[in-house]
C-alpha positions as CSV (number, residue, x, y, z in Angstrom):
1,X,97.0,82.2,-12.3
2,X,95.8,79.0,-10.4
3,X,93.8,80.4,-8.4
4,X,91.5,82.2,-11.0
5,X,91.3,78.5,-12.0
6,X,90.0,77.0,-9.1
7,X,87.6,79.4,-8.5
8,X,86.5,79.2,-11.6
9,X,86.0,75.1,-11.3
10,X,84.4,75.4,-8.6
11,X,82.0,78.0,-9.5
12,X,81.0,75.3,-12.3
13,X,80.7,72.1,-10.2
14,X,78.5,74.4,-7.9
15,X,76.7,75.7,-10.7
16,X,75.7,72.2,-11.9
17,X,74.8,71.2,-8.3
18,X,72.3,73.9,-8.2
19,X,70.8,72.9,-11.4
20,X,70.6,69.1,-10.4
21,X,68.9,70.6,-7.4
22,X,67.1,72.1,-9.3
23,X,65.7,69.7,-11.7
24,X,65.5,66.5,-9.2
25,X,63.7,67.8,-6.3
26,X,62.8,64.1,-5.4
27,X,59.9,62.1,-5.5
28,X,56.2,63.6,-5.3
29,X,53.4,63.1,-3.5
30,X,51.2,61.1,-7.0
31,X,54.6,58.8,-7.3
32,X,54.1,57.4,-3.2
33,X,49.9,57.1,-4.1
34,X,51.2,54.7,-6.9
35,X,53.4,52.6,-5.1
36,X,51.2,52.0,-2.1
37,X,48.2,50.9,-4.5
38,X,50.9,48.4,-6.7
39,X,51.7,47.3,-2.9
40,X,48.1,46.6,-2.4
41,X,47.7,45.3,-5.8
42,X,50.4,42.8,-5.0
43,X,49.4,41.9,-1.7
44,X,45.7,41.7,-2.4
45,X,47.0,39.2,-5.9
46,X,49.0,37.5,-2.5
47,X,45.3,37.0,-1.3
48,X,43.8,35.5,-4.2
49,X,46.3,33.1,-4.7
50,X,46.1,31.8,-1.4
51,X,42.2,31.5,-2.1
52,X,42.4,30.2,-5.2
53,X,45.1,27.7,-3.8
54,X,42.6,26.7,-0.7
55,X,39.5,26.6,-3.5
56,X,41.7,24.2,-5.6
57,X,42.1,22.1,-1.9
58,X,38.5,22.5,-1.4
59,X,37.5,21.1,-5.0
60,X,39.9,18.1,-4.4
61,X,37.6,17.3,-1.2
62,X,34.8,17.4,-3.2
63,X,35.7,15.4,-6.0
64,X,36.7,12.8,-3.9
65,X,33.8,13.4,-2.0
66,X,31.9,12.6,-5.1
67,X,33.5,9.0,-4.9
68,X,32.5,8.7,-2.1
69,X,28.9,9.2,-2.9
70,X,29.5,7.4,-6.5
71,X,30.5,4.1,-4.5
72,X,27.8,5.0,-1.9
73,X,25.0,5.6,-5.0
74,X,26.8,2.0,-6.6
75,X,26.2,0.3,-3.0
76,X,22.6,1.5,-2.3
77,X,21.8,0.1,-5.9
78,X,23.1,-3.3,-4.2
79,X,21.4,-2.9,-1.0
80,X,18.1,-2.3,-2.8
81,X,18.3,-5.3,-5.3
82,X,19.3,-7.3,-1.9
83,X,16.2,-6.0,-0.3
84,X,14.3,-7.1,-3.2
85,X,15.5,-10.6,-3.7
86,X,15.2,-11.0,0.6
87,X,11.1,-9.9,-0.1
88,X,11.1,-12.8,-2.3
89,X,13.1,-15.3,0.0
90,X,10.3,-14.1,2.5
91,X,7.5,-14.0,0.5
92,X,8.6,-17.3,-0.6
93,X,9.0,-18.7,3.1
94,X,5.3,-17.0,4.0
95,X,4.1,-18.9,1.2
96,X,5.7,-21.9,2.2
97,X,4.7,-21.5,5.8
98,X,0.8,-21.7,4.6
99,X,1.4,-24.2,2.4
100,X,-0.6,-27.1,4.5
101,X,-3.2,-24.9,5.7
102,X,-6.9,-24.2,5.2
103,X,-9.3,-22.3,6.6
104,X,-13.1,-23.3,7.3
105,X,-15.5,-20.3,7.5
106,X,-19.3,-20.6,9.2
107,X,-18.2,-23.8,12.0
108,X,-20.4,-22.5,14.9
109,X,-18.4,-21.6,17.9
110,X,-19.5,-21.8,21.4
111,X,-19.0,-19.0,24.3
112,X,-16.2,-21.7,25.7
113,X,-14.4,-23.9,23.1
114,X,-11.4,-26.2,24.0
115,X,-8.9,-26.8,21.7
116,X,-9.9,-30.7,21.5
117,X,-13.4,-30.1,20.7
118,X,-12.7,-27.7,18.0
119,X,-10.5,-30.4,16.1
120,X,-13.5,-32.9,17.1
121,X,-15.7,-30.3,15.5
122,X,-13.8,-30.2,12.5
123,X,-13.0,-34.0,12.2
124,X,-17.2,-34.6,12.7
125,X,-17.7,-32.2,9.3
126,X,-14.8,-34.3,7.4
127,X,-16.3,-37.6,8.1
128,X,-19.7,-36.5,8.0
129,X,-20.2,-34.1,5.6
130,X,-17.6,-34.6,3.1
131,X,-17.5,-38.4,3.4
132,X,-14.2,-38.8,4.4
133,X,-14.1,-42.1,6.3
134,X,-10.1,-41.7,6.5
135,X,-10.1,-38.2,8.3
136,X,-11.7,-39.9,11.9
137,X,-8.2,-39.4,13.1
138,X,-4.5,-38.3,13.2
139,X,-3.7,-41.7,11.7
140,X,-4.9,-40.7,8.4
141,X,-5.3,-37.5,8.1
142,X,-3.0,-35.8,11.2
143,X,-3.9,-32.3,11.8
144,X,-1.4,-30.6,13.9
145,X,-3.1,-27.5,14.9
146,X,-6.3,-25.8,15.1
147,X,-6.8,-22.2,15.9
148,X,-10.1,-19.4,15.7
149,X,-9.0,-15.8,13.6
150,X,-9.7,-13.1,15.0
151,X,-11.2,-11.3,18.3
152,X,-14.4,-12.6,19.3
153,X,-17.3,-10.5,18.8
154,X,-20.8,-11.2,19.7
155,X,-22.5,-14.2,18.7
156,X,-20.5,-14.5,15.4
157,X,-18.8,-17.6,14.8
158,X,-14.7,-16.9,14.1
159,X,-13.0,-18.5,11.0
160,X,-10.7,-21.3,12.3
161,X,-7.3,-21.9,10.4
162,X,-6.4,-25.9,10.2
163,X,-3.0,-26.7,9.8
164,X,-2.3,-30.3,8.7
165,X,0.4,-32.7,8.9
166,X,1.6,-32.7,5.3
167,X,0.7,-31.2,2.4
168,X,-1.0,-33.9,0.4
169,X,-3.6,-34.4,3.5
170,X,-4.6,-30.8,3.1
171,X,-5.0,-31.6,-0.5
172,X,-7.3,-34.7,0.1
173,X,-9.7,-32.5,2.3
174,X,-10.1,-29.4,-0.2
175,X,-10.4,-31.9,-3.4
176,X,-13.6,-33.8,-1.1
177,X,-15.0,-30.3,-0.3
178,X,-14.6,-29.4,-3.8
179,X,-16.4,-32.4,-4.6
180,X,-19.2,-31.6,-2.4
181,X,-19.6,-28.4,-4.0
182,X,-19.7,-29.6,-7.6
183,X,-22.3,-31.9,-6.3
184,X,-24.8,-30.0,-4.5
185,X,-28.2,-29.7,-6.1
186,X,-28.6,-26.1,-6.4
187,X,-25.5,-24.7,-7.5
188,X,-26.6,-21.4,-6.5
189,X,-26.8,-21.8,-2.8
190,X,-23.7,-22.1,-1.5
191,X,-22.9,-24.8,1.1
192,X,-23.0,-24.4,4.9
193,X,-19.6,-24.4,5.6
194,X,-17.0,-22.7,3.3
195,X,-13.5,-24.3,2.8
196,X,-11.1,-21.7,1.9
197,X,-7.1,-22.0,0.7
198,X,-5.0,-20.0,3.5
199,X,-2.9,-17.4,1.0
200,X,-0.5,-14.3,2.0
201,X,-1.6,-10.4,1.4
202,X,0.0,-10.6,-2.3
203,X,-1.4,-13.9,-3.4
204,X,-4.5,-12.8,-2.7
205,X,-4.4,-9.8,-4.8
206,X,-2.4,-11.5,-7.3
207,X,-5.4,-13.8,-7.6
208,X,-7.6,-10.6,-7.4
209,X,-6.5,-10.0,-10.2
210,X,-5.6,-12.7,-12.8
211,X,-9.4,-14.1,-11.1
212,X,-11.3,-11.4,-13.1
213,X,-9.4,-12.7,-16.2
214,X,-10.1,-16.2,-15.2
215,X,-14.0,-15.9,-15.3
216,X,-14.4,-13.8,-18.5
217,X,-12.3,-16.5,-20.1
218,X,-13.9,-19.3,-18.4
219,X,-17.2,-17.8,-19.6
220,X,-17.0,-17.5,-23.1
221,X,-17.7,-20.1,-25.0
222,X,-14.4,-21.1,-27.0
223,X,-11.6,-24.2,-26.6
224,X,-9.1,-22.1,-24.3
225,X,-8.2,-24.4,-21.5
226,X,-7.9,-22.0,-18.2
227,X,-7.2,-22.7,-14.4
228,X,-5.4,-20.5,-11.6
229,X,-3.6,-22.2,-9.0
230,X,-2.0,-20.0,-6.6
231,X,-0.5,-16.4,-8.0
232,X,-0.5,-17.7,-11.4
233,X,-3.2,-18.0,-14.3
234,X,-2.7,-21.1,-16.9
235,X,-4.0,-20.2,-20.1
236,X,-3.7,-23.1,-22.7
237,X,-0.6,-24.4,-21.1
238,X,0.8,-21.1,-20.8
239,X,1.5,-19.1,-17.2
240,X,1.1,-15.2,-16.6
241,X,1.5,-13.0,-13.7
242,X,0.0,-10.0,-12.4
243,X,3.0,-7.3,-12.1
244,X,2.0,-4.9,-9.1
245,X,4.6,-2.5,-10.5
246,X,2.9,-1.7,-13.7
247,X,-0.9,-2.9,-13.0
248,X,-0.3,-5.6,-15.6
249,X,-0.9,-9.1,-16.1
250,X,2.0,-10.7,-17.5
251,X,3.6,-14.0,-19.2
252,X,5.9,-15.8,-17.2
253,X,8.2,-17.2,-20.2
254,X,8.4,-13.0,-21.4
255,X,6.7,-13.2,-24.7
256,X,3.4,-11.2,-25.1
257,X,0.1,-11.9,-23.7
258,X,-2.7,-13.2,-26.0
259,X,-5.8,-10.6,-27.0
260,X,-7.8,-11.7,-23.9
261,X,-5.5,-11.0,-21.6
262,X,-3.9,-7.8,-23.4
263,X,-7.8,-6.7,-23.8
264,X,-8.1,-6.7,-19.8
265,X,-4.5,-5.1,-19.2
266,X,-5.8,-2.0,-21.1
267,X,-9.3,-1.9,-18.7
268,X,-7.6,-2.4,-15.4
269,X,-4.3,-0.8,-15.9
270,X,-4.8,2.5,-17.9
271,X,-2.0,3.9,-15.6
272,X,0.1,2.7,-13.1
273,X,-1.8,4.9,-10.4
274,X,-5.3,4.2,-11.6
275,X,-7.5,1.8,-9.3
276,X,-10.6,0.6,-9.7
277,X,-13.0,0.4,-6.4
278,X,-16.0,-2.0,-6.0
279,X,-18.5,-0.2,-4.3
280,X,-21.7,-2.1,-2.5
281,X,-24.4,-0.1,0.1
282,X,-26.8,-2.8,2.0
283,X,-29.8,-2.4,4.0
284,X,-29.0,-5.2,6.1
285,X,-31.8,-4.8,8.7
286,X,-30.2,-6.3,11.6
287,X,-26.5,-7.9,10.8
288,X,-26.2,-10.5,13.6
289,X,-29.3,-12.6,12.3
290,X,-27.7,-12.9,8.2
291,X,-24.0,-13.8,9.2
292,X,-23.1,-16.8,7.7
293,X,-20.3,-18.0,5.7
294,X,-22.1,-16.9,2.4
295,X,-22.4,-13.1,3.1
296,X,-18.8,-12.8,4.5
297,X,-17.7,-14.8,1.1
298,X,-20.2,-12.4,-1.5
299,X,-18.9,-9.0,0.8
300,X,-15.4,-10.0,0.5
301,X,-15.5,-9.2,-2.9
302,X,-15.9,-5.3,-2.3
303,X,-13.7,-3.2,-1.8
304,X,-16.1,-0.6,0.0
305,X,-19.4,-2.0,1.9
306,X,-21.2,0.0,3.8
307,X,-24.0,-2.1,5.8
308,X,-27.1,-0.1,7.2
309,X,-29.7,-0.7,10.0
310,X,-27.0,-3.2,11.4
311,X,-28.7,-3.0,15.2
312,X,-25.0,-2.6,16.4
313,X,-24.9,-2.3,20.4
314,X,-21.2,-1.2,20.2
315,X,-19.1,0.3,17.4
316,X,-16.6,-3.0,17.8
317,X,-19.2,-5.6,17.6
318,X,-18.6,-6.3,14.1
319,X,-15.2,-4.6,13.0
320,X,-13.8,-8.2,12.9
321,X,-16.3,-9.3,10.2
322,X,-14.3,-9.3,7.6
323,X,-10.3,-10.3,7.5
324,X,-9.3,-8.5,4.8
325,X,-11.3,-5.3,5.7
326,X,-11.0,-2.4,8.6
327,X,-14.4,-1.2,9.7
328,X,-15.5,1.6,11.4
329,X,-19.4,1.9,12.4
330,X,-21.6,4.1,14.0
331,X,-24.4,3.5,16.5
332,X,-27.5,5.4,16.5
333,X,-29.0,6.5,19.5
334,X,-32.4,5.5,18.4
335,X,-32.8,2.0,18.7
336,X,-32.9,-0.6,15.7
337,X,-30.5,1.4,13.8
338,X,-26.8,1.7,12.8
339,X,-24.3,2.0,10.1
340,X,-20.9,0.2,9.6
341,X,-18.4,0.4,6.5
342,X,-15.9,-1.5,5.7
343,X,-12.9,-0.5,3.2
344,X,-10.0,-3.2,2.1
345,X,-6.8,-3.1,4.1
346,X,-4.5,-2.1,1.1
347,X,-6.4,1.0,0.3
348,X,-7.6,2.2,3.7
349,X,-4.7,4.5,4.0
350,X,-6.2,6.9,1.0
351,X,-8.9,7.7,3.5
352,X,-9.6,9.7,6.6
353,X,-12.5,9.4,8.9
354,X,-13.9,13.0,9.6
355,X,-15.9,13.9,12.1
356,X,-19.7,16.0,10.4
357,X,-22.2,16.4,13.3
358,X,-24.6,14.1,11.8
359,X,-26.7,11.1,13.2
360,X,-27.7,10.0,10.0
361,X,-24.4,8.8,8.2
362,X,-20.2,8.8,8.8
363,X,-18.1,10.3,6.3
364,X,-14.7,9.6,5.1
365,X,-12.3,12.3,2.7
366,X,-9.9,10.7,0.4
367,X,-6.8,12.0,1.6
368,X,-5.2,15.3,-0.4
369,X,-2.1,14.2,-1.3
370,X,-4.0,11.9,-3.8
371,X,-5.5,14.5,-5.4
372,X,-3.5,17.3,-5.7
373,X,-5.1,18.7,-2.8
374,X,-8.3,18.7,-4.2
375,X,-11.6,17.7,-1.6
376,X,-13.5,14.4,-1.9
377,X,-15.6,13.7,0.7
378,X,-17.9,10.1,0.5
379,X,-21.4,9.9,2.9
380,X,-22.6,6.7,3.7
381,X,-26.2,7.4,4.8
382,X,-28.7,5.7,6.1
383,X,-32.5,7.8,5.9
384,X,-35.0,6.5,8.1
385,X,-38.8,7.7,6.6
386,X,-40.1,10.8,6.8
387,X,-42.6,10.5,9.4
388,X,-40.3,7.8,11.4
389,X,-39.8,9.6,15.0
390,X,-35.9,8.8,14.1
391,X,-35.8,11.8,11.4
392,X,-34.7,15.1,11.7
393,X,-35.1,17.6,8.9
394,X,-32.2,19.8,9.9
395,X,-29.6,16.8,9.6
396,X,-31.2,15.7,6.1
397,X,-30.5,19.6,4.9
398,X,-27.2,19.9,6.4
399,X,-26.3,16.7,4.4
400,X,-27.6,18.1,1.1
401,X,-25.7,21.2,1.9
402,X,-22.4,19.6,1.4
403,X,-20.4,18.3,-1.9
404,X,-20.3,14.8,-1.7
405,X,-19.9,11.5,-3.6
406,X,-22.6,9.4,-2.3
407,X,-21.0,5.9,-2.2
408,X,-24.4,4.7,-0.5
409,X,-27.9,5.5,0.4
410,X,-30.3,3.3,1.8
411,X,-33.9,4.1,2.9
């Protein structure tokens, strides 16, 4: 009977094998698909971790980085304020350092001049001409240096820069020549010799400025008292600066300007980038016969001169003329003719000189960048008659071809 049984077992457990079989076979090919991708999913999450881990690194750096720049931004802020108080100290020192000097314009100057007759020259014109009995010698009124400006040039006589001893003897001789000008019969003709104050590039503009002020005040008739003395204007006991930065004339103790002055800030400094040029064309008809102290003093009041029928010889010989000016000129090949223009120092670098095939004129662009890229080209011209055997039709044409500011025209 047992072993019915067994068999009979067995047979079962054999059955159910087969059906487990059966219904397990194992996994399938979709189930190893999906486990490789949640591999990659997990290894490429892996990935971005890292990344993000190395990003997180990278934004650290910057961030400190950023500091960096933050301290650097805090010390060029410094650097520049100590750049601007050492243009003071400077400007302050140049100041200083021109303090006892003065400058005589239209002394005449030989083709050989020692140092020792020059300051004889000068001590003859003290003694003589502005009746300083005193100035004989360096006992009274020491002068420790005489020197000629510039590069000699022709027959022109240099300005010579005098620097005294002390301050108060400088004073004495430009209070006598003062004097002598208040004196003179005919206020109008201005004397001989010129005695100029010796001033740096920004007093001289400062005064360029507050001086236009200075003479409309000074003209009207009214009770406001009104002097300049160096870079400042004194306006009924009151000071006020001219502000390169803003193009405005300003008061020195910070409270607002008075009507005149405010009147003039809103003529000559509409904008921070608008200039005003003074513009002058002169048929000089041969230079080298009117240079005196007068013409240099009435031209250096333009900002742009342009002097025809100079009789130049060279294009150097009178680039020198003025101090405060660079010239350029050009000589005609006919003789008796020639142009030269001058243009101030502080705004020579809005121009370019261009070269037009033209004998009759030289021609300057203001410079793009100034105006938006847009042309401007200025002609300074000089027409000789229309029968004179220096004319050419064609050039005359070719000038009226072009689009041009004429600055100056002369006939």
């Amino acid at each position: 009977m047992a072993s019915p049984l067994i068999v009979r077992t067995s047979s079962k457990v054999n059955t159910r094998q087969t059906t487990l079989n059966y219904d397990s076979p194992g996994p399938k090919v979709g189930d190893r698909d999906l486990g490789k991708t949640l591999l990659n999913i997990t290894q490429s999450l892996s990935s971005i971790t890292k990344q993000l881990g190395s990003y997180k690194t990278e934004l650290s750096e910057i961030k400190s980085q950023l500091q960096d720049f933050s301290s650097l931004s805090a010390d060029l802020v410094s650097v520049k304020k100590e750049n601007s108080e050492l243009h003071k100290r400077i400007g302050k020192l140049e100041d200083e350092s021109k303090r006892e000097n003065l400058i005589l314009l239209g002394l005449e100057e030989k083709e050989t001049e020692l140092w020792e007759e020059l300051k004889e020259k000068i001590r003859s014109y003290f003694v003589d001409t502005l009746n300083m009995r005193d100035a004989a010698d360096d006992k009274q009124i020491p002068i420790e240096r005489v020197q000629r400006l510039g590069r000699k040039q022709g027959n022109r006589a240099r300005p010579v820069l005098i620097k005294f001893g002390r301050f108060k003897h400088r004073q004495l001789v430009f209070e006598a020549f003062r004097i002598l000008r208040r004196e003179r019969t005919n206020p109008e003709t201005p004397p001989p010799l010129i005695i100029k104050e010796d001033f740096t590039e920004r007093v001289r503009e400062c005064r360029k400025k507050l001086g236009s002020v200075f003479i409309k005040i000074k003209n009207k008739a009214g009770e406001d008292k009104v002097s300049l003395r160096h870079d400042k204007l004194i306006l009924n006991c009151r000071a006020f600066m001219y502000d390169p930065n803003s193009d405005q004339i300003t008061a020195c103790d910070g409270q607002s300007v008075p009507d005149n002055i405010s009147q003039e800030n809103r003529k000559c400094g509409q904008s921070s980038s608008t200039r005003n040029l003074s513009c002058i064309c002169w048929n000089i008809h041969d230079l080298k016969s009117h240079v005196n102290s007068s013409l240099i003093s009435f031209l250096s009041d333009y900002d742009i001169i342009c002097l025809v029928e100079t009789w130049c010889v060279s294009e150097d010989e009178f680039t020198d003329l003025l101090t405060d000016h660079f010239a350029f000129s050009l000589v005609r090949k006919y003789g008796g003719l020639g142009i030269i223009v001058f243009i101030r120092k502080q705004y020579f670098d809005l121009f370019e000189r261009i070269n037009i095939n033209c004998q009759y004129g030289t021609f300057v662009r203001v410079k793009d960048h100034i105006l938006n890229n847009n042309i401007m080209l200025f002609c300074f011209l000089y027409l000789p008659p229309e029968r004179s055997v220096s004319s050419d039709i064609s050039d005359i044409d070719a000038i009226t071809s072009l689009e041009l500011v004429y600055i100056g025209m002369a006939f």
